[in-house]
C-alpha positions in Angstrom: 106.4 120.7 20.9 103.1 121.8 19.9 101.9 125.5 20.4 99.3 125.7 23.0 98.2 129.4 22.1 94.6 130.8 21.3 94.2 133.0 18.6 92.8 135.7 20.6 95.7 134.7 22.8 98.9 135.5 20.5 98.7 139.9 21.3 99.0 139.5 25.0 101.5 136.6 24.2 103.8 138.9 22.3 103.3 141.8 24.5 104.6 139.8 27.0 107.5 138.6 25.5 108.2 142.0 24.5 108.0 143.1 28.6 110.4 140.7 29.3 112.7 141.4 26.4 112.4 145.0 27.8 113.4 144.5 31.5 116.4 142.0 30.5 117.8 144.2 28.8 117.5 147.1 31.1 118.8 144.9 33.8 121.9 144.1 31.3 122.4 147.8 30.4 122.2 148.9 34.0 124.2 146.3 35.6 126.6 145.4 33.0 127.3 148.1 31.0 127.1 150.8 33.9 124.6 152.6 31.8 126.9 153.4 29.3 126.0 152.8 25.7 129.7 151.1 24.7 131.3 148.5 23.1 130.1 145.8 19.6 127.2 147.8 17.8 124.3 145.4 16.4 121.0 144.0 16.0 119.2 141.2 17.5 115.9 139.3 16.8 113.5 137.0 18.0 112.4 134.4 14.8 109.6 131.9 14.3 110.1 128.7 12.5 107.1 126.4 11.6 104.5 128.8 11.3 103.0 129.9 8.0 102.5 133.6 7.2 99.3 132.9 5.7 97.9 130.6 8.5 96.0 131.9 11.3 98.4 131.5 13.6 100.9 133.2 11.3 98.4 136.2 10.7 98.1 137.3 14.3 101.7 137.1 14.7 102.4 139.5 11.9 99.3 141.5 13.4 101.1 142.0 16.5 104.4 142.6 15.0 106.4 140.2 13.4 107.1 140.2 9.3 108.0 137.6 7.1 112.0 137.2 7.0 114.1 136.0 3.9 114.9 132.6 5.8 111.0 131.6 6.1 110.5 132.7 9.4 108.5 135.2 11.2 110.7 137.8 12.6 110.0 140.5 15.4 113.3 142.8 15.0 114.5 144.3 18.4 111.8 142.6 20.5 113.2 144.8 23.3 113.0 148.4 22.2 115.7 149.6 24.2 117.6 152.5 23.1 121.1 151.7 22.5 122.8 150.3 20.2 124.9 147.5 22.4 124.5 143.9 20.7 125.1 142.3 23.8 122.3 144.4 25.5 119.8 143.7 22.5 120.8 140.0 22.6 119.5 139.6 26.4 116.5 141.1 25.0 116.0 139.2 22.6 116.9 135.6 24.5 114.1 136.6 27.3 111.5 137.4 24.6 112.4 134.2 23.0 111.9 132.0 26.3 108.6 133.6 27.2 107.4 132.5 23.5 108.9 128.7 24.1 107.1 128.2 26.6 103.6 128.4 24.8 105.2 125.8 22.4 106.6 128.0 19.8 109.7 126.9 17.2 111.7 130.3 18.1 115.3 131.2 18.3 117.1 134.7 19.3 119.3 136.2 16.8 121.6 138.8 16.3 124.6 140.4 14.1 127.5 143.2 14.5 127.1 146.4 12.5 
């Protein structure tokens, strides 16, 4: 798959997945939890393979938030900003912001870990 995004495109493209992010995980906490902040701790992420930090592409994605991880990706930590600290929570975040960046043809995969 080939990424079909526009330079000028990429802000609104990550502000978008970041909505999304957002509202699953609101959804999750609200519906799942109860609206209690309970159970595994953890973090969760949204990471972009096949994109150089120094191309253009690579640039406006650090621009609009991600940084350069230790495995070679591009990495926006906690794509949802939801305040809590449930990984499950964080991870539905993280899967909806990943899905709304597939679908303009980028390499990306949601991660997450216990603490």
């Amino acid at each position: 798959m080939t990424i079909t995004a526009t330079l000028d495109q990429i802000p609104a493209i990550v502000e978008e997945a970041k909505q999304a992010a957002h509202a699953a995980a609101k959804e999750y906490f609200e519906t799942v939890l109860g609206g209690q902040d309970r159970w595994a701790c953890g973090f969760a992420s949204v990471k972009v393979y096949n994109v150089r930090s120094n191309s253009k592409i690579g640039k406006a994605l650090i621009n609009a938030g991600f940084r350069k991880s230790y495995d070679r990706s591009l990495e926006l930590w906690n794509p949802s900003k939801f305040p809590c600290q449930n990984v499950d929570t964080l991870e539905q975040g993280a899967a909806a912001a990943a899905k709304v960046l597939k679908e303009y043809g980028f390499e990306v995969y949601s991660w997450s870990r216990l603490d």
